[in-house]
N, C-alpha and C positions, 0 to 999 in steps of 0.2 A: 471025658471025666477030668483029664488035666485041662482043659479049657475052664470049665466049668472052677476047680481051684483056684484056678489064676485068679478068672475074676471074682473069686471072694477074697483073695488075699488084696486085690485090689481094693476094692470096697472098704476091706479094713483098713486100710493103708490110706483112703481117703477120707474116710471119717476121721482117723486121726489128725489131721492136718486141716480140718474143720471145725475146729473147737472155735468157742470166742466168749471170752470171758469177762464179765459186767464186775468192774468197783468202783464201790458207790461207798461216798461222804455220805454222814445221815443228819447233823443237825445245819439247820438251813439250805437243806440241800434233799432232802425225803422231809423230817420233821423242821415245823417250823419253833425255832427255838431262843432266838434273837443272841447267836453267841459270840458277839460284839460287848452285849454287856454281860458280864461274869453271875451278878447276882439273880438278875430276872434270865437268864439260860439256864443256873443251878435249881432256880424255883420251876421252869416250863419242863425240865430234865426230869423234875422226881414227879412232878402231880400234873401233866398235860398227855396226851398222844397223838395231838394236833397238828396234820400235813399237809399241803399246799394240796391247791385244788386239781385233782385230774391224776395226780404222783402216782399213787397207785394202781391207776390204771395203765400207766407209762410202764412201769415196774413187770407188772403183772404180764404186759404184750413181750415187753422185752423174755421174760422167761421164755414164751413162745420161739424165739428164736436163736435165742444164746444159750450155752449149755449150763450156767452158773451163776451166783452172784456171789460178791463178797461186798459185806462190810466194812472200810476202812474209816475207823472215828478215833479221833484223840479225844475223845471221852474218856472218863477214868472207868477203869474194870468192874469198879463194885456197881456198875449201873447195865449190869449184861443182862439180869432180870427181868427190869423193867424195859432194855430197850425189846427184846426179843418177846414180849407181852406185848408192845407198840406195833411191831413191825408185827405179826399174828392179826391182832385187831383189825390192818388194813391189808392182811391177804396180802403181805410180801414174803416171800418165802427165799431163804437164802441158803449158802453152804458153808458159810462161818464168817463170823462177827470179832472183827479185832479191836482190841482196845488198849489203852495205855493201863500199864501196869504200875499200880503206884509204887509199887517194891521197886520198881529198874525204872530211873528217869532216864525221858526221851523229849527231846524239845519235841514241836509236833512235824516240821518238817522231815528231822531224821528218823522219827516212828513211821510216817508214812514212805519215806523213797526205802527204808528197810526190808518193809513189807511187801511192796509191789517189786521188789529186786528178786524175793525170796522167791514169787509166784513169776516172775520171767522165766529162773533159773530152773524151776521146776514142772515149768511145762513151756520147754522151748519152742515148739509148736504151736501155742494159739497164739490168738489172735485179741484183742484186749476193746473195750471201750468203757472209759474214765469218765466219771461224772464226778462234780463238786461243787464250791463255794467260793468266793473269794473274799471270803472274812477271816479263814486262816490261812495256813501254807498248801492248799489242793494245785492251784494253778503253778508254781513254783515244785510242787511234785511231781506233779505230771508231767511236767517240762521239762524234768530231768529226766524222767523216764524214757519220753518220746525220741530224748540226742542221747541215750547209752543207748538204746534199743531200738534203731529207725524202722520204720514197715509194721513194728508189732501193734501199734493201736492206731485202730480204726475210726478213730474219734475221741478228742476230750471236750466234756461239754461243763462249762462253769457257771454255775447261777449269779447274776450279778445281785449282790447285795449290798455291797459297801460302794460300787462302780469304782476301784479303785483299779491302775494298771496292771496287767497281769501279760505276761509273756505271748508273743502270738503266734505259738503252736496252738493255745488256746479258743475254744470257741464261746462267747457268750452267750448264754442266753436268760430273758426276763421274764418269759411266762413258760408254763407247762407245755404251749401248742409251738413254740420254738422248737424245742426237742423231739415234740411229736414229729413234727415236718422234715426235721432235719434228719430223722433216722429213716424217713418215707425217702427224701429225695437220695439217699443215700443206694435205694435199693432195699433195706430192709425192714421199714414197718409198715404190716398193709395199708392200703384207706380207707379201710373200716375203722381199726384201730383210730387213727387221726381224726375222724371223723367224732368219734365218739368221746377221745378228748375233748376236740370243740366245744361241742353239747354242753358236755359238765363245765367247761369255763364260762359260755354261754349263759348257763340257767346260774351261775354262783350267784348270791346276791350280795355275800359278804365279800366284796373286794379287796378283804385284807386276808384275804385265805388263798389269792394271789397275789398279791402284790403288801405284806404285812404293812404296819405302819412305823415298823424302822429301815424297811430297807429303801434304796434309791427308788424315785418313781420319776421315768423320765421326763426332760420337759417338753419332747417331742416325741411323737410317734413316728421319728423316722427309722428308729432301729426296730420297728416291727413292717417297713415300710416293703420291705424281701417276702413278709408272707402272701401279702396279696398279689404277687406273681404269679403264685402258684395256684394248682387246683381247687386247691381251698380259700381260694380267693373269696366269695361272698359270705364265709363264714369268719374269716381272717380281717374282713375289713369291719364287720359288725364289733367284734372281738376287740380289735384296735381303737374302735371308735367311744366303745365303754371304760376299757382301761385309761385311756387318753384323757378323757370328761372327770376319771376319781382320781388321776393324777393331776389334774389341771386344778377340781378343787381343794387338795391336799397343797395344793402352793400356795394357793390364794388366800388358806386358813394361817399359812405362815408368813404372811404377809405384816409389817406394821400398821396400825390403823391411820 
């Protein structure tokens, strides 16, 4: 019988120290919102619910194996309605949605290293993986996080939108099946999962549902050049070879005549 105890107290004692907890950026980073510019962000904000292709399916697997998610957005508060009606729509289900409070200003950097300081301090035990953007302060947050709190996150992953420098604690990545892969080679997303990302990027036809038409689209396919190493290599090079072709004629339209 005290055998038996032990190892339940064990068990609990290991579950606790297994936790691992998902914040997530949401505009250009879940929802596609272009918030580089102020006015078409504010317009996509109130009247779109429109996410990058495959997000939700990321989202959704991740549940499967993390115990939580949080929403961290410097979006303004009066928009918790409609974001948490958006995020419903695509079956993302969270455990709270922070936002900027127009009553108490917070540039957006000090809102977000405020908030993931709060969720350190208060569950000193897990384990963390960051996802965002680098249109605003995500990558510079996370960065500070990672050198107060070494060991606790397991990965930060930054959507390149602007390709501007970003700290290299950071991880970038340009399509959906980046982060698919990279949470596979990690050890934690199956290859079904991955697989099934593919697919939907695969079949997308509208290639600005990956790649919009303001954000960077590379001039080479060498920073997807890592996927086709891997298992998902004939799906990965199919993948590369279409984004590559609506990236090569997005340049060539900005071309002088």
């Amino acid at each position: 019988m005290k055998k038996l105890t032990l190892l339940f107290l064990l068990l609990i004692s290991f579950s606790t120290f297994a936790r691992v907890v998902v914040v997530s950026d949401l505009d250009d980073t879940i929802k596609i919102i272009n918030s580089g510019n102020e006015i078409e962000a504010a317009r996509n904000a109130l009247t779109t619910n429109i996410v990058f292709t495959a997000i939700p399916s990321f989202y959704q697997e991740l549940e499967r194996y993390t115990d939580e998610l949080h929403i961290l957005s410097a979006g303004p508060s009066v928009l918790r309605t409609k974001i948490i009606k958006d995020l419903k729509v695509h079956g993302i289900t969270f455990k709270e949605l922070e936002l900027r409070k127009l009553t108490r200003w917070e540039d957006k950097l000090t809102h977000k290293v405020n908030y993931l300081v709060k969720l350190m301090k208060a569950n000193p035990d897990d384990q963390f993986l960051l996802i965002g953007d680098d249109v605003g302060k995500d990558p510079e947050a996370y960065d500070e996080i990672m050198r107060h709190y070494p060991g606790r996150v397991l990965a930060s992953y930054i959507h390149v939108i602007n390709n501007r420098d970003i700290p290299s604690t950071q991880t970038k990545y340009w399509l959906t099946s980046d982060i698919f892969l990279r949470e596979y080679q990690a050890g934690r997303m199956p290859m079904a999962a991955v697989t099934y990302g593919f697919e939907q990027l695969l079949n997308e036809e509208k290639l600005e549902m990956i790649i919009p038409n303001f954000a960077h689209c590379p001039k080479t396919p060498i920073v997807w050049s890592w996927q086709v190493l891997t298992p998902m290599a004939f799906e990965a090079n199919k993948l590369v070879k279409k984004v590559n072709r609506y990236c090569t004629d997005r340049l060539i339209q900005t071309l002088p005549l």
